[in-house]
C-alpha positions as CSV (number, residue, x, y, z in Angstrom):
1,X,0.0,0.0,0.0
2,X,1.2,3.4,-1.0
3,X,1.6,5.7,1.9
4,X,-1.2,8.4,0.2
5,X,-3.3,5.8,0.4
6,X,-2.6,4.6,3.5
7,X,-3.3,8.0,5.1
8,X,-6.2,8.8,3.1
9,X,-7.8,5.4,4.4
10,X,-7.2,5.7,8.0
11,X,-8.8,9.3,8.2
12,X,-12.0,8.6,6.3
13,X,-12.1,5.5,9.3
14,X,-11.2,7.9,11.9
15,X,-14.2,10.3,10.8
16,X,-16.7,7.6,10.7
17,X,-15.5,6.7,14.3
18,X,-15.9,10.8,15.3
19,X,-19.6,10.2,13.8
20,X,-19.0,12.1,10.9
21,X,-22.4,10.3,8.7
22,X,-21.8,13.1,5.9
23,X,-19.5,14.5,3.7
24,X,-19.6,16.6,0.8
25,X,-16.8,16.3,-1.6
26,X,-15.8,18.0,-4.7
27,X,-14.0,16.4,-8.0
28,X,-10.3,16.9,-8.7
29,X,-6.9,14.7,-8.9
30,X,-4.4,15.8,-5.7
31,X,-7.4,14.7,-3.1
32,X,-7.9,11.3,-5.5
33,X,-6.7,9.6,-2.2
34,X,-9.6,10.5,-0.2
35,X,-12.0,10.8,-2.6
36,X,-11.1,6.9,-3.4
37,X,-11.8,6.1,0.2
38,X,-14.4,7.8,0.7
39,X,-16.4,6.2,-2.6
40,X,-15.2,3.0,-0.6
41,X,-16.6,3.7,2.8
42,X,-20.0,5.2,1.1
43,X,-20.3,1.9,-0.7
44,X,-19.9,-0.3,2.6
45,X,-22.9,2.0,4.0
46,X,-20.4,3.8,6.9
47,X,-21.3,7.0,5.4
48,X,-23.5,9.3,3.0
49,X,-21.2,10.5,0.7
50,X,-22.8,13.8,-1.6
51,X,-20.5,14.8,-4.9
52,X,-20.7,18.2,-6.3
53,X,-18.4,20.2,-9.1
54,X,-18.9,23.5,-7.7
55,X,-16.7,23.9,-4.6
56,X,-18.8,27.1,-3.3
57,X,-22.1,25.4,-4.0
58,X,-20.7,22.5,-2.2
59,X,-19.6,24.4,1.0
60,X,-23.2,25.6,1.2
61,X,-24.4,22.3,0.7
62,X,-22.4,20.9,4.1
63,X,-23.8,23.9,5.7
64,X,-27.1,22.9,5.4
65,X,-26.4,19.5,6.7
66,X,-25.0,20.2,9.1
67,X,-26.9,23.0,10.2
68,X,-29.8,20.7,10.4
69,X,-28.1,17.7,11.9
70,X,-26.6,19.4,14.2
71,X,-23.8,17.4,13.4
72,X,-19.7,17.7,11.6
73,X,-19.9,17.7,7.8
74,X,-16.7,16.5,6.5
75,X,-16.4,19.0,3.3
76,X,-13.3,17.7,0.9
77,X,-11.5,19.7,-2.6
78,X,-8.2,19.6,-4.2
79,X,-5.7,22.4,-4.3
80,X,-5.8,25.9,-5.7
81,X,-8.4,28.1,-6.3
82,X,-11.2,25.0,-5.3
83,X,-9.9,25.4,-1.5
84,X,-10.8,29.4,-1.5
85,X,-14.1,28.6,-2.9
86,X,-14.8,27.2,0.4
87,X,-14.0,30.3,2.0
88,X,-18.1,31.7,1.9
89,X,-19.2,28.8,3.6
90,X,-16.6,28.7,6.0
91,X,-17.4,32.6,6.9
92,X,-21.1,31.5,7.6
93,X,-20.5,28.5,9.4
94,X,-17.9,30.6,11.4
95,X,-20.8,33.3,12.1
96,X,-23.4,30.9,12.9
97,X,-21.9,28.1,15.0
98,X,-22.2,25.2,12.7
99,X,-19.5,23.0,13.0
100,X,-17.6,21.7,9.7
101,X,-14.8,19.9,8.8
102,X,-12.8,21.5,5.8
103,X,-10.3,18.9,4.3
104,X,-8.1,20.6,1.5
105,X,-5.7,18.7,-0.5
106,X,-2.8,20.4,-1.2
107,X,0.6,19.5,-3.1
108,X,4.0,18.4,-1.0
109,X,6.1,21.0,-0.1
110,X,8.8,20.5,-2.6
111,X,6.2,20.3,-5.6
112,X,4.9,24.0,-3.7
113,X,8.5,25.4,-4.0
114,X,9.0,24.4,-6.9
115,X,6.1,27.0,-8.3
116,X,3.8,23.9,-9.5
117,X,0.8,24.5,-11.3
118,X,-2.4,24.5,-9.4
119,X,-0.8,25.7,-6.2
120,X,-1.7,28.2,-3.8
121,X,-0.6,29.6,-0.2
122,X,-3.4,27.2,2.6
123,X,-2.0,28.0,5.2
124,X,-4.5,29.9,7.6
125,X,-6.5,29.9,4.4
126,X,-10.1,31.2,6.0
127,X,-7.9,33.3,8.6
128,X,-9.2,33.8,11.8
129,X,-12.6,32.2,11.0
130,X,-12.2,28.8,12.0
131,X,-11.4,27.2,15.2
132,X,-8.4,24.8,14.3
133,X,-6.0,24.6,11.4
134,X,-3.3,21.9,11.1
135,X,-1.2,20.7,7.9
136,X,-0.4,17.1,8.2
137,X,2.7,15.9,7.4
138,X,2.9,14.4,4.2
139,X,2.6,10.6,4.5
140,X,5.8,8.1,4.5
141,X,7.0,4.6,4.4
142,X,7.6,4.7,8.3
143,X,5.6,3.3,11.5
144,X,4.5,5.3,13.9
145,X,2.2,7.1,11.7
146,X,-1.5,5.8,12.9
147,X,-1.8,7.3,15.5
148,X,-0.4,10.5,14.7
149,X,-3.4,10.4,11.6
150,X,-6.1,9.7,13.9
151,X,-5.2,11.7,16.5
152,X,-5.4,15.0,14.3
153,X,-8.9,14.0,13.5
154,X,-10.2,13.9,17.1
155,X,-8.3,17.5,17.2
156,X,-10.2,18.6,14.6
157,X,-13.6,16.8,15.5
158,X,-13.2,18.5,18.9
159,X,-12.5,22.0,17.9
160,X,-15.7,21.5,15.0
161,X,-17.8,20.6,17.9
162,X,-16.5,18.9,21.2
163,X,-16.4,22.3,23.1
164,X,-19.4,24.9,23.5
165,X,-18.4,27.0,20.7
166,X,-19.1,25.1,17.2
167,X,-18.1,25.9,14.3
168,X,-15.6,25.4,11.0
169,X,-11.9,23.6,10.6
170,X,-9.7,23.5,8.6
171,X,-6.7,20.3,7.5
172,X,-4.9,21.2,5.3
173,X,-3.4,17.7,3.1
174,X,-0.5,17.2,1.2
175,X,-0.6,13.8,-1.1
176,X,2.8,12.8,-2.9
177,X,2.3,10.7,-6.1
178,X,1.2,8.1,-6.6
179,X,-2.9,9.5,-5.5
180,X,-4.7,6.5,-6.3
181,X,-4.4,2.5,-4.6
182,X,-1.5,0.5,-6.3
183,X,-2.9,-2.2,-8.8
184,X,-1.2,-4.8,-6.6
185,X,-2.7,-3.2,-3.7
186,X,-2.2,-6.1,-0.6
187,X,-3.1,-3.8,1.9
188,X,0.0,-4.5,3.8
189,X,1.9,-1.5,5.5
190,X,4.4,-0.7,8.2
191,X,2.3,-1.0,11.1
192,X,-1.1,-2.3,11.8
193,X,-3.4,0.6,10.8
194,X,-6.5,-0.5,12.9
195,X,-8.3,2.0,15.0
196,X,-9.3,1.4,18.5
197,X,-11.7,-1.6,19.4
198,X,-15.4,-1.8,19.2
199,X,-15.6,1.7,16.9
200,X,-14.1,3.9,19.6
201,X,-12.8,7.1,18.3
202,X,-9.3,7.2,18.9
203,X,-9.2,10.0,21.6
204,X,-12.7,10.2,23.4
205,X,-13.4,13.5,24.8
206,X,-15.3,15.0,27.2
207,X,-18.8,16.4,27.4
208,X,-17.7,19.8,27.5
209,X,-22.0,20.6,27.1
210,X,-22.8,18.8,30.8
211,X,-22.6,22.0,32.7
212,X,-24.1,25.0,30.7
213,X,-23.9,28.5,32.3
214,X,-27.0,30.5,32.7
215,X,-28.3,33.8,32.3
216,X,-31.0,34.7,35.3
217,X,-33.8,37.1,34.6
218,X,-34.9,39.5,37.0
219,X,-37.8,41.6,35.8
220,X,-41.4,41.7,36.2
221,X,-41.6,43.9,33.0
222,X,-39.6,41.3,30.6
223,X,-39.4,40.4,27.0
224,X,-37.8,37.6,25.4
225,X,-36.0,38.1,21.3
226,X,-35.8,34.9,19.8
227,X,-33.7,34.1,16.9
228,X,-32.5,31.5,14.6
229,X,-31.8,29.4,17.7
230,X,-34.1,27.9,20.7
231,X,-37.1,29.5,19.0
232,X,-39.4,26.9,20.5
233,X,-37.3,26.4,24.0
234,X,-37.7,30.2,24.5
235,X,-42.0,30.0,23.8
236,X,-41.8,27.0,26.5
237,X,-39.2,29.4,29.2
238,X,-41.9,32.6,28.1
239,X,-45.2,30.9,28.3
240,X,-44.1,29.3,32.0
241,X,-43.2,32.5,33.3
242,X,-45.2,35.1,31.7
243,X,-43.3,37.0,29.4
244,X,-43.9,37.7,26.0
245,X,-41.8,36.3,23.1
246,X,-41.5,37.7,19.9
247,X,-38.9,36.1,17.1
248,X,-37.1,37.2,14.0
249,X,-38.7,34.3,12.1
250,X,-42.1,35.9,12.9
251,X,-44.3,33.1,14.2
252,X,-42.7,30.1,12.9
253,X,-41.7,27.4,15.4
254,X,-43.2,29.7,18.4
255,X,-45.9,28.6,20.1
256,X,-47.9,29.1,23.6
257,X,-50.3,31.9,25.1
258,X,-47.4,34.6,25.2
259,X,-46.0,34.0,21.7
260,X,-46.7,37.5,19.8
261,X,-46.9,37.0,16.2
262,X,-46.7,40.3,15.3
263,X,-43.6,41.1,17.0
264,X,-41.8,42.8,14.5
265,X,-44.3,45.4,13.4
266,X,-45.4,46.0,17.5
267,X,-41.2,46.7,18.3
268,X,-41.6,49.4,15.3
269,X,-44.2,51.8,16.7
270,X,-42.6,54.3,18.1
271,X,-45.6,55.2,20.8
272,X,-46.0,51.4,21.9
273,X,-42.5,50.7,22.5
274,X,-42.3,53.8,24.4
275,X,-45.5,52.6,26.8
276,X,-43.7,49.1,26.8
277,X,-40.1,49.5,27.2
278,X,-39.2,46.3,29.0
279,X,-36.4,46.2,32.1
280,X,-34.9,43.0,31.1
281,X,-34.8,41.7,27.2
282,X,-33.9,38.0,27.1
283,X,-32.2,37.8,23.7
284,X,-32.0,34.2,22.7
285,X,-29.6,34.1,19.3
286,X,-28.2,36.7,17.0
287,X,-30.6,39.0,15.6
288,X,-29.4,40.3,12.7
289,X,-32.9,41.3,10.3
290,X,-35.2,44.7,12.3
291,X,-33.4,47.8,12.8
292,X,-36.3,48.3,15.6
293,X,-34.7,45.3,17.5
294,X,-31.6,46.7,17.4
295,X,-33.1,50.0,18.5
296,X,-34.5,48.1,21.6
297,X,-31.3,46.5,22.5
298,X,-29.6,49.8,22.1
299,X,-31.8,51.4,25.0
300,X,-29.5,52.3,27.7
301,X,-32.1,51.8,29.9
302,X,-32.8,47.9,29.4
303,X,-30.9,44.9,30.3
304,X,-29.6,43.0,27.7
305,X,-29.2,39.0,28.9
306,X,-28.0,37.0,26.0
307,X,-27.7,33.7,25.7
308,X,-25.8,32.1,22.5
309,X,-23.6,29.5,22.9
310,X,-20.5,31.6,21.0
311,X,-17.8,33.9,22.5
312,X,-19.3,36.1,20.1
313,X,-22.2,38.1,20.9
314,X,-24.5,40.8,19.4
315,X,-23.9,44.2,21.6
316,X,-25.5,47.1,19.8
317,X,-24.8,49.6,22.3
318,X,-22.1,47.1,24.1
319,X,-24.1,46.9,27.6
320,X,-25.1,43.1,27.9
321,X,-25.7,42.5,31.5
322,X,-25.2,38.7,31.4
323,X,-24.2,36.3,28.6
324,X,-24.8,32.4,29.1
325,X,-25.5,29.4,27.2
326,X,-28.8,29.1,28.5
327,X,-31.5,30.7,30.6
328,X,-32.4,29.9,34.1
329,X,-35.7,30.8,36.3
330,X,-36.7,34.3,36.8
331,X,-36.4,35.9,40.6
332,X,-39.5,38.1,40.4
333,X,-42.9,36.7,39.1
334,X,-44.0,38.6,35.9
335,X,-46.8,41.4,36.0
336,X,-50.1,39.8,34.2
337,X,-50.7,43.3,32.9
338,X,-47.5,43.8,31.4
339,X,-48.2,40.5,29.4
340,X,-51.7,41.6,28.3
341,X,-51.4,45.1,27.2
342,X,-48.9,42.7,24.9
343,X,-51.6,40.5,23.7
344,X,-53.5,43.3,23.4
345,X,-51.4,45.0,20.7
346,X,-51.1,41.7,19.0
347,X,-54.2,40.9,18.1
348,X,-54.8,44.6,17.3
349,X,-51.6,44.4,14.9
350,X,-52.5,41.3,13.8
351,X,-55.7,42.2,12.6
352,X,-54.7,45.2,10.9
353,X,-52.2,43.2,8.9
354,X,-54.7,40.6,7.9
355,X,-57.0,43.0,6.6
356,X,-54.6,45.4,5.0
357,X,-53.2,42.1,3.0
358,X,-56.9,40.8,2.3
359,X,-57.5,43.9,0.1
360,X,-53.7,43.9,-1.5
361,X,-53.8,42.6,-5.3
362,X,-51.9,39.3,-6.0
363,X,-48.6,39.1,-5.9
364,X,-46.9,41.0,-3.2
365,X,-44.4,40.1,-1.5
366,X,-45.7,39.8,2.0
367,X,-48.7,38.3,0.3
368,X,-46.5,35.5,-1.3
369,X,-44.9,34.7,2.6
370,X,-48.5,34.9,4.4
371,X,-50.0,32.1,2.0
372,X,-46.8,30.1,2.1
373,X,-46.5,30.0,6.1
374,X,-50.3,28.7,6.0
375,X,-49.7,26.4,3.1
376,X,-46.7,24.2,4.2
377,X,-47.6,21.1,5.8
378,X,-47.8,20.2,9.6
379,X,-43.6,19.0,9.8
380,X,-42.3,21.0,6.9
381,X,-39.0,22.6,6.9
382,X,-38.9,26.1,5.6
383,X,-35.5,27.6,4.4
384,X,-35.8,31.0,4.0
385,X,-33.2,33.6,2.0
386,X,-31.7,37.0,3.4
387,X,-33.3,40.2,1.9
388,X,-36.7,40.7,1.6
389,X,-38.2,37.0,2.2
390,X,-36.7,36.9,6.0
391,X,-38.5,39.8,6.7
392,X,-41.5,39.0,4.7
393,X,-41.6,36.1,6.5
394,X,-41.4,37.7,10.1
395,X,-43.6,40.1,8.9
396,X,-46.4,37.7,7.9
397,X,-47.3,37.3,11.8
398,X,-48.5,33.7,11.4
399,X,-48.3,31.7,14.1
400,X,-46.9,27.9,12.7
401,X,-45.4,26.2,15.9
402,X,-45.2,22.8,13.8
403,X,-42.9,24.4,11.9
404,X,-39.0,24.4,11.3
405,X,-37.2,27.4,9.8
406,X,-33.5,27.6,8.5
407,X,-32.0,30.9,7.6
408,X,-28.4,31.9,6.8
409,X,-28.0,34.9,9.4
410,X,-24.4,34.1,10.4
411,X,-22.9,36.7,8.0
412,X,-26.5,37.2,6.4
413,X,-25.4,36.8,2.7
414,X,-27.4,35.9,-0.3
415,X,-24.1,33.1,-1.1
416,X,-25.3,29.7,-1.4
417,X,-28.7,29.3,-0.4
418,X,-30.1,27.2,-3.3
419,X,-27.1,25.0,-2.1
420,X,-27.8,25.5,1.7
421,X,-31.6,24.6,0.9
422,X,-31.0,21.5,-0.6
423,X,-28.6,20.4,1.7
424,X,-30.6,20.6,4.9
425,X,-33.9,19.2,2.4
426,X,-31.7,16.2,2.3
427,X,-31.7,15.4,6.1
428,X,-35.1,16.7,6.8
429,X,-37.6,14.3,7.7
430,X,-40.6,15.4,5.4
431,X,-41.3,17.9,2.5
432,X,-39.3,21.1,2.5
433,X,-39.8,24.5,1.1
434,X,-37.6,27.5,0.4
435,X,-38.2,31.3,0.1
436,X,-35.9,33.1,-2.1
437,X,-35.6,36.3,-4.4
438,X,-34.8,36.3,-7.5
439,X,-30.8,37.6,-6.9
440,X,-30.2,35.2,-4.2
441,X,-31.4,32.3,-6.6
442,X,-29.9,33.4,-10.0
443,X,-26.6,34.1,-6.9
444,X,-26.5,29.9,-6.3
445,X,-28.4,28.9,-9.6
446,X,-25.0,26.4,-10.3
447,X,-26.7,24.6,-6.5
448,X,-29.4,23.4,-9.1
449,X,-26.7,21.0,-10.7
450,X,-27.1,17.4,-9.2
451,X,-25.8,14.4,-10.6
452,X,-27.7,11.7,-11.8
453,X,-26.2,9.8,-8.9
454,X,-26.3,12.2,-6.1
455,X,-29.7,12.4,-3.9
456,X,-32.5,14.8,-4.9
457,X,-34.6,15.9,-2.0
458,X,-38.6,16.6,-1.9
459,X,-37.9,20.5,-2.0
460,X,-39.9,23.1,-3.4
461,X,-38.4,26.6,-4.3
462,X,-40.1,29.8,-4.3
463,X,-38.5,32.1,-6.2
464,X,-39.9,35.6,-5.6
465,X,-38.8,37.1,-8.7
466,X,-39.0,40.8,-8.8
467,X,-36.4,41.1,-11.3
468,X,-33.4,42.4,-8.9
469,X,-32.9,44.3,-5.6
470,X,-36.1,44.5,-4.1
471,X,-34.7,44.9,-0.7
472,X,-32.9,48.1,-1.4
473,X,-36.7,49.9,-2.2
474,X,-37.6,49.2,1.6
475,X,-34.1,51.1,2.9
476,X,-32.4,54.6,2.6
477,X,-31.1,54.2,-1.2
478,X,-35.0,53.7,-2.0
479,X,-35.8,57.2,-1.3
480,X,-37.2,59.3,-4.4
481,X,-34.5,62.0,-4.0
482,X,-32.3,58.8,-5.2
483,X,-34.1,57.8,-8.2
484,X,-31.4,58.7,-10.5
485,X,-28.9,56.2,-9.6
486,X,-31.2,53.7,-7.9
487,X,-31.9,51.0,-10.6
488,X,-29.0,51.2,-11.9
489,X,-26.9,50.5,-9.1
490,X,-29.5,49.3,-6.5
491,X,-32.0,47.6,-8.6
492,X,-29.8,45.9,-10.9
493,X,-32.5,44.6,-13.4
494,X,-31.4,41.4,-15.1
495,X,-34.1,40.2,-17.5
496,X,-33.3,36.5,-16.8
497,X,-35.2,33.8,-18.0
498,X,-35.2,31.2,-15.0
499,X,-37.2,28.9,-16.7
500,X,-34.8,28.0,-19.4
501,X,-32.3,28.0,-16.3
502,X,-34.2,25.1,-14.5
503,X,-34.5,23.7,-17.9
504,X,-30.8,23.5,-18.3
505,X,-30.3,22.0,-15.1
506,X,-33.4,19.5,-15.8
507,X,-35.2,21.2,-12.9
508,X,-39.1,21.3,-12.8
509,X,-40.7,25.1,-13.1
510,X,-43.8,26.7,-13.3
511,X,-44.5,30.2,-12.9
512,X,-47.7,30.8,-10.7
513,X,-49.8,33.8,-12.2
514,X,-52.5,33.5,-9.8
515,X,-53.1,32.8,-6.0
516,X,-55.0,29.6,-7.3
517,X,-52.4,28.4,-9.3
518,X,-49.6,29.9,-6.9
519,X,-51.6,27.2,-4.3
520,X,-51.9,24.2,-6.1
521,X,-47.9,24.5,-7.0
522,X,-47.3,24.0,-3.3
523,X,-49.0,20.7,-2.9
524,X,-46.0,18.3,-1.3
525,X,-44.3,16.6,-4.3
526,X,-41.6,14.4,-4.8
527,X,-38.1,15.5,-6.0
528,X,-36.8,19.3,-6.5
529,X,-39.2,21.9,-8.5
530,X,-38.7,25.4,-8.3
531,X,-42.1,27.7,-8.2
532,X,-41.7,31.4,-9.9
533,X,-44.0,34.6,-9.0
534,X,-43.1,37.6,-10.4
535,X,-43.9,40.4,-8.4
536,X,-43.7,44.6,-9.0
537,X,-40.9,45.9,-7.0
538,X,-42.0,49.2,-7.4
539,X,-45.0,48.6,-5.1
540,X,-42.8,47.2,-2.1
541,X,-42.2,50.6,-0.4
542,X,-45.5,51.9,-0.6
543,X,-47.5,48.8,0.8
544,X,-44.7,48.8,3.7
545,X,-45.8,52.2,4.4
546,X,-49.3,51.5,4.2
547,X,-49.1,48.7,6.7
548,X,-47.0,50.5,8.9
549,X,-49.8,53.2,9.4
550,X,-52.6,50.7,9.7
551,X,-50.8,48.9,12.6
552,X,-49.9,52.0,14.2
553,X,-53.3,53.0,14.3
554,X,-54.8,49.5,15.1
555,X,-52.6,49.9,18.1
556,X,-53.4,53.3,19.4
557,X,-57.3,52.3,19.5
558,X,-56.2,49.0,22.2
């Protein structure tokens, strides 16, 4: 057995043993040792092994997997320009806590001196946004090396995911010629290159999870945030102790008696935030979508707990109070009042959205993400794109506790999220949906691209096509006194034809005209279709600012 070979064999065992069940790997011929031995373990059934061409499309894909898994995605290319590809996904898993494995292949050191093709610096490649980084030493004819291999995998696997702060690594590989098994491969080498008995993993670890610090509220007059994370753990905490809850994901996954739906329209008028300024927010997550959240954790005069498991946390005006990795019981009962003048508001709010969107013409935008959170079936996972469909979403106020919702806020990008949808479709249990705009789609359109080989999910796409940056209408460079430079450079039409894009890529489409027809496309079936409504982007600022007055005035009447 040739030492490249060797190595590559006794790390793909020493993953499987770290319960690594998935890994994404990308085409090319200086990681041919792995990817050999990783077709080999995939065909023995140790492991789900997804191929891609598109080493960006493929970091997003392990995302997703991981993100839903909750689990290390091993995430494998060859040298050169495939290994910085990764860098995207790397900078959102890094953001967001989701713990990947990044194995780049890389030529020996002599070959890297001697200016070979294909060759890059990976050293410290993603910089300071991964936990670990390692080069191993280049395999040799020697004993003594088994250990050593194994060992840096249970680094690695630790620093992914053993301690409280998840998140991305990076080995870096060289491979010396030859890259693939020799014909007269005996499997004989130096040393016996078992790992330990029974499946262990070759350094067992710690649960460094057992003891969890706490944040401890304090206020009678409290509100809890809720993010990406612990959505439905924070309705449980808020509904047992009287506090309302409101989420950036509007009301999907909450749940309970103090879950307010309308959250994110309530935290924007000015007079009812000003009546209910809470003492204590309990910020569960990062939020990264409402400027009016921000504007509440901002307040110098309210306690900011936080919990997020991360040595990073969100500090608008720096003064959190306490930061834990989970939240603990209150030390002052909650004031009934406080929790009804919120429930209050919410149905007031909640009503004045419902009617304001029952007279709206089909499509809008908010329209589109009302129907769709009452469409998706009881279990569905809903992947939802930055821009305008997060907030949509939020702002659509309905209440789907049987729910789950994925979004990539870790650096909030529109990178990947075709890719990052089908990857967590593929682990979901059930029929999955996806939100995105038009930019964020035609962004990851290569995401479409899945061998005839590789695993389809049942995942429905919406694309809200409002041909380019819708988004940028809703914020400062949509203002009229901007109108000469805005489509240009902020609307960035593009004309595109997705249909003969999901044609290409041997996608199903349809593009829904009507609310009738926009219904019957979501009916659960099997394999990957994308759904198209074009919407007027012109019209998104205006019904914003429609809706914003009739809430407001809703809420003054309570």
């Amino acid at each position: 057995m040739n030492p490249s070979t060797a190595q590559a064999r006794v790390i793909v065992d020493e993953l499987v043993r770290n319960t690594v069940s998935h890994v994404v790997l990308c085409p090319g011929s200086r990681n041919a040792p792995l990817s050999i031995a990783l077709y080999d373990a995939a065909a023995a059934g140790r492991l789900q092994l997804h191929v891609r061409i598109d080493e960006r499309g493929a970091g997003f894909l392990a995302l997703g997997i991981a993100a839903r898994t909750g689990r290390p995605v091993a995430l494998l290319c060859t040298s050169g320009t495939a290994a910085a590809n990764f860098h995207p996904a790397v900078l959102e898993a890094d953001r967001a806590g989701v713990p990947l494995i990044v194995l780049t292949a890389d030529r020996p050191p002599e070959m890297r001196a001697a200016g070979a093709s294909q060759v890059i610096d990976q050293h410290q490649l993603y910089g300071n946004a991964i936990r670990y980084f390692d080069e191993l030493a280049v395999a040799e004819r020697r004993a003594g090396q088994n250990s050593y291999w194994r060992g840096q995998i249970c680094r690695a696997w630790n620093a992914a995911y053993g301690e409280w702060r998840c998140g991305p690594v990076h080995l870096n590989i060289p491979f010396r010629e030859p890259l693939v098994p020799d014909v007269d491969d005996d499997g004989e080498w130096y040393e016996s290159l078992e790992g330990r008995p029974d499946g262990a993993r070759w350094t067992e670890l710690p649960d460094f999870g057992a003891l969890p610090s706490f944040v401890v509220p304090s206020a009678r007059h409290g509100l809890v945030i809720a993010c990406d994370t612990g959505v439905q753990a924070a309705s449980e905490w808020a509904e047992l102790h009287g506090w309302p809850v409101v989420s950036e994901t509007g009301g999907i996954g909450m749940a309970g008696a103090t879950a307010i739906s309308s959250g994110a329209w309530l935290l924007g008028v000015e007079e009812f935030i000003s009546r209910h300024k809470p003492e204590q927010v309990l910020c569960i997550g990062r939020p990264t979508v409402f400027r009016q959240v921000q504007r509440v954790l901002s307040d110098p005069d309210v306690e900011v707990l936080l919990v997020r498991p991360d040595s990073d946390w969100p500090a608008p005006a720096h003064n959190v109070r306490q930061v834990g990795q989970w939240f603990d019981e209150p030390t002052k009962p909650a004031d009934p009042e406080w929790l009804a003048s919120w429930q209050r508001a919410d149905k007031a709010a909640s009503g004045a959205v419902t009617e304001a969107l029952a007279d709206e013409p089909w499509p809008s935008g908010l329209r589109l993400a009302t129907e769709l959170v009452d469409a998706v079936p009881e279990g569905s996972l809903l992947v939802v794109g930055s821009s305008n469909p997060t907030r949509d979403v939020a702002l659509a106020g309905r209440l789907r506790p049987d729910v789950l919702v994925h979004r990539n806020r870790g650096v909030a990008g529109i990178d990947g999220m075709v890719s990052t949808a089908i990857g967590a479709a593929t682990v979901h249990r059930g029929h999955s949906y996806a939100l995105l705009g038009d930019l964020t789609f035609l962004h990851d359109a290569s995401g479409l691209l899945t061998g005839p080989a590789e695993q389809r999910p049942d995942l429905t796409i919406v694309v809200l096509n409002d041909d380019g940056g819708g988004i940028f209408s809703l914020l400062e460079q949509g203002a009229p006194e901007h109108n000469a430079s805005f489509e240009r450079v902020f609307g960035t039409p593009h004309g595109a034809d997705l249909g003969a894009l999901c044609a290409g890529y041997r996608v199903p489409h349809v593009v829904a005209e009507t609310l009738t027809e926009f219904r019957a496309a979501l009916k659960p079936a099997p394999g990957l279709r994308v759904v198209e409504v074009r919407v007027d982007r012109t019209r998104h600022r205006e019904l914003h600012a429609r809706l914003r007055t009739a809430v407001s005035s809703a809420v003054r009447a309570v």
